[in-house]
VOGU-3710 file (C-alpha; in Angstrom, 3 decimals, decimal comma):
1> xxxxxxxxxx> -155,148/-157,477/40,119  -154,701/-161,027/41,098  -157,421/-163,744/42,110  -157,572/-167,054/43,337  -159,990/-169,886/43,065  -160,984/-173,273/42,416  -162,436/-174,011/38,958  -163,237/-177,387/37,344  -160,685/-179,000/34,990  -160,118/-182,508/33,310
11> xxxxxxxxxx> -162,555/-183,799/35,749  -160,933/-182,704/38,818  -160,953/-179,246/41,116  -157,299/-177,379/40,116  -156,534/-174,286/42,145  -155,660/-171,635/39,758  -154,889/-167,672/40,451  -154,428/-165,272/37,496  -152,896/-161,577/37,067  -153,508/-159,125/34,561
21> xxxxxxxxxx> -156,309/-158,720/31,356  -157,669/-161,864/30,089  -157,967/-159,706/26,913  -153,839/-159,956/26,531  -151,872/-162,570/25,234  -151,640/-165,712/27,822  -149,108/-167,004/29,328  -149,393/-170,465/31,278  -146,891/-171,338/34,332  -146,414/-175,093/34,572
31> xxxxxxxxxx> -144,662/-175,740/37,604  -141,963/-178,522/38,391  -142,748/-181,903/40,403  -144,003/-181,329/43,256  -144,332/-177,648/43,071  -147,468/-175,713/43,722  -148,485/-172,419/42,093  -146,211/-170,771/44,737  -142,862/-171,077/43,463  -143,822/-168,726/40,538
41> xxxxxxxxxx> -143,589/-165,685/42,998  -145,963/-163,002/43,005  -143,829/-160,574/41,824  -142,651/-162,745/39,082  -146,278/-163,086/37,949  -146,793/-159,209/38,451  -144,233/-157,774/35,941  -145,365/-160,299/33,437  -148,505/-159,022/33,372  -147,260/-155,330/33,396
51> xxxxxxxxxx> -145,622/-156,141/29,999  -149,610/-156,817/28,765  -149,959/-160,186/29,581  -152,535/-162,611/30,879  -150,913/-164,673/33,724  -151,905/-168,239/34,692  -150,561/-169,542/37,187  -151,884/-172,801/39,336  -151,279/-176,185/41,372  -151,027/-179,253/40,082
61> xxxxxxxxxx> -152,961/-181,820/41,414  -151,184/-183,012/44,813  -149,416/-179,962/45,485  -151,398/-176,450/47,275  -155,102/-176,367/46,937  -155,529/-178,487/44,192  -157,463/-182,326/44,178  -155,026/-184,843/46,511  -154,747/-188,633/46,221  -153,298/-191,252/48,898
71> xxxxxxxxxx> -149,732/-190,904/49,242  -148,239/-193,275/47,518  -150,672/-194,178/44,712  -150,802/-191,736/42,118  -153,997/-192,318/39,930  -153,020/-190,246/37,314  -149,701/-190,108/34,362  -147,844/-187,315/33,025  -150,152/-187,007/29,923  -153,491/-186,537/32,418
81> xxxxxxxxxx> -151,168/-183,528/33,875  -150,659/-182,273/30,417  -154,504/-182,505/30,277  -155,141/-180,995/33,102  -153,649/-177,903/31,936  -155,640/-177,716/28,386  -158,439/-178,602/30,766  -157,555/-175,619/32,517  -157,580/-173,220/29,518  -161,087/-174,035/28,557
91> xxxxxxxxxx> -162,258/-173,478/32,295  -160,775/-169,791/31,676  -162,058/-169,833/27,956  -158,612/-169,045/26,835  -157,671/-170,515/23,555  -154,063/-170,868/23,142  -151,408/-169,924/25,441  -148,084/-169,377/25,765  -146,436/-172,347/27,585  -143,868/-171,664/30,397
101> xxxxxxxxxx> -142,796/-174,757/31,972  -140,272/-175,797/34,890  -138,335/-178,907/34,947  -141,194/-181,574/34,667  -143,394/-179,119/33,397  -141,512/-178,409/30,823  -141,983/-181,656/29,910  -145,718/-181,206/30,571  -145,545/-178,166/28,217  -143,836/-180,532/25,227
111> xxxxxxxxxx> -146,884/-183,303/25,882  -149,359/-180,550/25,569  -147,289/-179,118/22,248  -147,365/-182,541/21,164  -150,846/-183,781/21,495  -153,203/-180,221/21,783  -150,718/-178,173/19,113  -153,926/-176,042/18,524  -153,415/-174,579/22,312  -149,495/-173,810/22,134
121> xxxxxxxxxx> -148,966/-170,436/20,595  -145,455/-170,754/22,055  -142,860/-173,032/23,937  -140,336/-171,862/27,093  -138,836/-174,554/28,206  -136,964/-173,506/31,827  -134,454/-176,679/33,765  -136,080/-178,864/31,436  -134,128/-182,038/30,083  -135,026/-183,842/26,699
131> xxxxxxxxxx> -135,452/-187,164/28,413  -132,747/-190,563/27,987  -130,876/-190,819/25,197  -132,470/-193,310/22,249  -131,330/-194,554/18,849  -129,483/-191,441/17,324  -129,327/-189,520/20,143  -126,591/-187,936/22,007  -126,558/-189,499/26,099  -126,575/-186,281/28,419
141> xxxxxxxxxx> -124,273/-185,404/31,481  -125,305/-187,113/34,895  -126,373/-185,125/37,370  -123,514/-183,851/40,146  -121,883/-185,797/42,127  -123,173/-183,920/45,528  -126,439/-184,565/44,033  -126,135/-188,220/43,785  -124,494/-188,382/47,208  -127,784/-186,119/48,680
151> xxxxxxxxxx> -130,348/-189,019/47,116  -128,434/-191,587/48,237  -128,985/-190,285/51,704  -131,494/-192,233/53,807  -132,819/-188,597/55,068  -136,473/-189,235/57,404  -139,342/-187,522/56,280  -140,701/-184,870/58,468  -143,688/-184,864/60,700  -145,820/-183,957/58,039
161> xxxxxxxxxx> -148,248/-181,770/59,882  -145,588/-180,355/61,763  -145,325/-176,773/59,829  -141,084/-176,158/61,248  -140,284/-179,811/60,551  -141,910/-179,671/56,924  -140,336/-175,678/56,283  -136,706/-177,610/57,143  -137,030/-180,583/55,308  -138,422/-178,492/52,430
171> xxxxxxxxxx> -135,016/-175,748/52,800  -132,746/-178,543/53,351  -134,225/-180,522/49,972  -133,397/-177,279/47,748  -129,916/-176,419/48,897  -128,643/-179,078/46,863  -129,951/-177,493/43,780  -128,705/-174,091/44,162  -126,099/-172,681/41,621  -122,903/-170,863/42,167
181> xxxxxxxxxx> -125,179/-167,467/42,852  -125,272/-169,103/46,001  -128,579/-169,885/48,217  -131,346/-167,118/50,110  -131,982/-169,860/52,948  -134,194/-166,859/54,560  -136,327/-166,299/51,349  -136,350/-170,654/50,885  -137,638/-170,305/54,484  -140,659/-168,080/53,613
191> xxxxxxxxxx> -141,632/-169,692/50,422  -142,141/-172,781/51,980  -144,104/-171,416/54,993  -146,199/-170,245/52,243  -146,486/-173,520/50,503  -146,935/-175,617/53,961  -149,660/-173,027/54,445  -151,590/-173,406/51,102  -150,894/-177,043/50,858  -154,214/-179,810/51,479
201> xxxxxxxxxx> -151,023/-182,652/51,790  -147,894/-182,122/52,308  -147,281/-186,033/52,006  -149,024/-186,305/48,801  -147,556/-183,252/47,466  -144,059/-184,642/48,415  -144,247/-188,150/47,387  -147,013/-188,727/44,521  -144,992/-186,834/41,386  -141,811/-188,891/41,826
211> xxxxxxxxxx> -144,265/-192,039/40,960  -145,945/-190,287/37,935  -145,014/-191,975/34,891  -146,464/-192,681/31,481  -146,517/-190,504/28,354  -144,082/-192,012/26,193  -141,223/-191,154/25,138  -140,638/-187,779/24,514  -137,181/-186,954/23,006  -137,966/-189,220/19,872
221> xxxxxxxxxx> -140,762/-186,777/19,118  -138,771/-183,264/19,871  -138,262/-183,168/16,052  -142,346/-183,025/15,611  -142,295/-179,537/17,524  -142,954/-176,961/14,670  -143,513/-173,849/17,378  -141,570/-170,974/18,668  -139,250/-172,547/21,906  -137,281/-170,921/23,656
231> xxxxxxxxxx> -134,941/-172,652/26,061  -133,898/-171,039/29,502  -130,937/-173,062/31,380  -129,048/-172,358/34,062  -125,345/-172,854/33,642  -124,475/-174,562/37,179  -127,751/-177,034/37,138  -126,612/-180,014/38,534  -129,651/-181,968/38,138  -129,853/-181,279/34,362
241> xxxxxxxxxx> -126,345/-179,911/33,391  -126,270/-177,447/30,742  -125,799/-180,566/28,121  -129,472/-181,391/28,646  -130,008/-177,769/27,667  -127,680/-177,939/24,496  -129,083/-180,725/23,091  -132,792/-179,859/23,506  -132,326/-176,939/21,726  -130,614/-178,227/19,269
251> xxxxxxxxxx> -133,235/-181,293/18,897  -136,595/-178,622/18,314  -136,035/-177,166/15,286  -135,346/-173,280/15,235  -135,106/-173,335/19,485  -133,320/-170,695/20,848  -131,343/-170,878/24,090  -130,782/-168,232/26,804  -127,801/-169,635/29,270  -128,257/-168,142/32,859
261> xxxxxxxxxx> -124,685/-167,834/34,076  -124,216/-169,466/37,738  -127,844/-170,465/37,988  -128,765/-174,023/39,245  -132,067/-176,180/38,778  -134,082/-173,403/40,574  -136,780/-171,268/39,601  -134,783/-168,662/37,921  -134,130/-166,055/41,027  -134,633/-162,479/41,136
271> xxxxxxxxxx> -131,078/-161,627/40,092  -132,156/-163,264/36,742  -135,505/-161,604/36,443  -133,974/-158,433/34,192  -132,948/-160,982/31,761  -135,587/-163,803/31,973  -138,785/-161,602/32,515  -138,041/-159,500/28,838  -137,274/-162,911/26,793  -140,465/-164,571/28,268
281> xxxxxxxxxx> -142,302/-161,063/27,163  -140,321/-160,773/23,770  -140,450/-164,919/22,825  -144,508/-164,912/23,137  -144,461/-161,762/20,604  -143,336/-164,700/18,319  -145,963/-167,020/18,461  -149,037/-164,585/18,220  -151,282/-167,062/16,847  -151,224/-170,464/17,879
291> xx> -151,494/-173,258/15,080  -154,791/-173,620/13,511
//
């Protein structure tokens, strides 16, 4: 059975929408920039739970349902989003989770390992890069080179309350990040009906994450992470090449990494679920009880 509704957090309304007993072990979703609660798909969410799990799943602020700002002017850092998610775990009276996060929240999910340890039972880490290189550390890959040449397009925005504009701009912004499994344009094309449809501002939601900063550094402190991680990469990302991957898990001590062959800097598609569902399921079995 899943629910959704608005609760309190960190001092600001978060939509949230969970599946299965909140007696089970929990498992948080942290999405990537600029990503509602959406692009964890239902189904996704579903056989999580059927493996006896409590599933969280919810918008950050600026994206679906959740509180909006001005475009533009985000009043908030990426520590306050790492917040907002603790903030979120007392609202359900959950205790400690099991982090999932995507991309930026994956970094989300390291702040929150960082500086709440006593709420992370368990790190997964999915298109998630360890941040610039610093003294001692190995510099990463660059992203592709059809990558760069897409941002250093001068591509309009859309009409932002016109719903087929947005759905476009939205399908057309994603191809780009697709692997060699190729890209399900029709399936792109629902999901972000859906998220046009749940979505208070589409502006906000588009433009306020790219201007989060703040947080510090985080790959410096990679070696403080004392928790079960798991890393899930996919092989073809050309945002974060599979370099990023290889030398976050090697920086978290005892991180494991599962390489998903072909897939880009997507939310890991249902060709992958087989593989990706069972080592979310198996990894929180680790990392029973959080950290006192």
């Amino acid at each position: 059975m899943s629910r959704e509704r608005i609760v309190r957090a960190n001092g600001v309304a978060l939509c949230v929408e969970t599946f299965g007993d909140p007696a089970h072990l929990a498992i948080l979703l942290i999405g990537g920039g600029a990503s509602s609660m959406d692009w964890w798909e239902d189904e996704f969410c579903k056989r999580l739970a059927a493996g006896l799990r409590f599933v969280i799943r919810y918008d950050h602020r600026d994206t679906g349902r959740s509180t909006s700002y001005a475009p533009g002017a985000p009043p908030y850092t990426m520590k306050v989003l790492a917040r907002d998610a603790s903030g979120l775990l007392d609202a359900l009276e959950v205790k400690s989770a099991h982090l999932v996060g995507m991309s930026m929240g994956g970094t989300i999910a390291v702040y929150m390992a960082l500086d709440q340890s006593a709420r992370v039972a368990t790190l997964t880490l999915v298109s998630t890069s360890p941040g610039a290189a610093g003294p001692g550390k190995a510099k990463l890959p660059p992203m592709s080179r059809t990558l760069q040449e897409f941002f250093a397009k001068d591509t309009p925005p859309p009409d932002w309350r016109d719903r087929s504009a947005v759905i476009e701009y939205i399908v057309d912004g994603s191809r780009p990040f697709a692997g060699a499994r190729g890209f399900d344009e029709a399936h792109l094309r629902s999901l972000a009906g859906r998220v046009f449809d749940r979505t208070t501002n589409m502006e906000a939601s588009f433009t306020n994450h790219a201007a989060v900063t703040g947080g510090g550094a985080v790959r410096a402190r990679l070696g403080e992470l004392k928790l079960p991680t798991l890393v899930i990469h996919g092989t073809a990302d050309p945002l974060f090449p599979y370099g990023h991957a290889q030398a976050l898990a090697s920086e978290i001590a005892g991180a494991r990494l599962l390489p998903l062959e072909g897939v880009g800097h997507e939310m890991p598609p249902a060709a992958v679920w087989d593989v990706v569902i069972p080592a979310i399921l198996s990894h929180s079995i680790s990392g029973q009880e959080a950290p006192d």
